[in-house]
C-alpha positions in Angstrom: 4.7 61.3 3.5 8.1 61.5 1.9 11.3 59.9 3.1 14.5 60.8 2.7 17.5 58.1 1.9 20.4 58.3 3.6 22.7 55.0 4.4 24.9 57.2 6.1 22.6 57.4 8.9 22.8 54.7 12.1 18.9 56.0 12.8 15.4 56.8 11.2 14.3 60.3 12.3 11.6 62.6 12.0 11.0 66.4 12.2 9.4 67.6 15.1 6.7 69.3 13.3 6.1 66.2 11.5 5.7 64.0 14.3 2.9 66.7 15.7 1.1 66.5 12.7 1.1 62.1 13.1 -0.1 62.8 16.7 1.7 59.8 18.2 3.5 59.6 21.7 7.2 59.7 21.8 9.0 58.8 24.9 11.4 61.1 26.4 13.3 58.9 28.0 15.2 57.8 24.8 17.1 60.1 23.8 20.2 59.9 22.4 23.0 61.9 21.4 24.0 62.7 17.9 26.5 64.4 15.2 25.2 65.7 11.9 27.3 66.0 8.8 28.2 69.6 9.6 29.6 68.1 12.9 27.0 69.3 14.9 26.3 67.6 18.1 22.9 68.1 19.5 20.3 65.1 21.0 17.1 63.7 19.9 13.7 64.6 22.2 13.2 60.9 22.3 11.9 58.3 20.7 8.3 57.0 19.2 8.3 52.8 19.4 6.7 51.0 17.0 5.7 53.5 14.4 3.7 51.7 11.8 5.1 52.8 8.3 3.4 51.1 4.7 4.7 51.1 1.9 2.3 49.4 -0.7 1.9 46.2 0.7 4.5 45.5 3.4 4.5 46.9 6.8 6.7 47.3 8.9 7.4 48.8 12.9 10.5 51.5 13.0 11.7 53.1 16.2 12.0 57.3 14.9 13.7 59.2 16.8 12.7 63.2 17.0 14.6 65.8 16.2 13.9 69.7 16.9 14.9 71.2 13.6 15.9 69.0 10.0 15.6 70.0 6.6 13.5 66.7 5.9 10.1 64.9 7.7 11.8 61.8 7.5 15.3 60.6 7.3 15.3 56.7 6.8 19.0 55.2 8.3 20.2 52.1 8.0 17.8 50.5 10.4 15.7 51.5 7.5 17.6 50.2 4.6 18.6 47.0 6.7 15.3 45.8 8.1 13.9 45.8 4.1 17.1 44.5 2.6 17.3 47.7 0.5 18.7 47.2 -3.3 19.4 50.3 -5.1 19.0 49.9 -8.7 20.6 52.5 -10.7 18.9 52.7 -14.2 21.0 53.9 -17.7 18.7 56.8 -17.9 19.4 58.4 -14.3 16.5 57.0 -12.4 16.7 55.2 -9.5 14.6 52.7 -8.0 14.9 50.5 -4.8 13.8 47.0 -4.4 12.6 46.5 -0.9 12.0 42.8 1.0 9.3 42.3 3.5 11.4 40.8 6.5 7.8 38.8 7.2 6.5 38.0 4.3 9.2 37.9 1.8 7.1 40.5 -0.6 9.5 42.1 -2.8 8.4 45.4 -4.4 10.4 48.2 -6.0 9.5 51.4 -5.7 10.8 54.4 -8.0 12.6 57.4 -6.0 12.9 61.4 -6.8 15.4 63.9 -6.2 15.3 65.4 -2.7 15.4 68.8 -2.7 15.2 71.2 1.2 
């Protein structure tokens, strides 16, 4: 599964359709209520606790919250970017990479990243 970036973001959350396809219980009773960046307000359907997410070697638990229609699987917020100490390293050629630290282990890996396109 990809992820889209954005630090803008104060959540992680995934599509609906997604989270059918990971076949995981969400809870309904954490749901929150939210503004896009077309100023939309609209609420999540809750919230799954605890998803397990790997990324080569480090694992980590995120709380995702689901969202009835998005343009991506899965948006990864701050809680995201925080919780691995996120570095963005912008290269000369236009690439970008981000160096992410295991909050247990103190693994640090980078990983390359690709345009997102809807």
């Amino acid at each position: 599964m990809h992820g889209c970036l954005d630090s803008g973001s104060v959540l992680v959350a995934m599509n609906y359709n997604m989270w059918k396809d990971l076949k995981v219980p969400y809870y309904p009773d954490s749901v929150i209520n939210m503004e896009s960046a077309n100023d939309r307000a609209s609420s999540t359907l809750g919230c799954v606790h605890n998803l397990c997410v790997t990324i080569g070697p480090i694992s980590l638990f995120l709380q995702v919250h689901i969202v009835c229609k998005s343009p991506f699987n899965l948006l990864l917020g701050q809680p995201f970017l925080t919780l691995l100490k996120c570095q963005s390293l912008d290269l000369l050629n236009g690439d970008q990479q981000l160096m992410l630290t295991c909050p247990n282990t103190t693994i640090t890996i980078i990983i390359p990243t690709q345009n997102w396109a809807p």
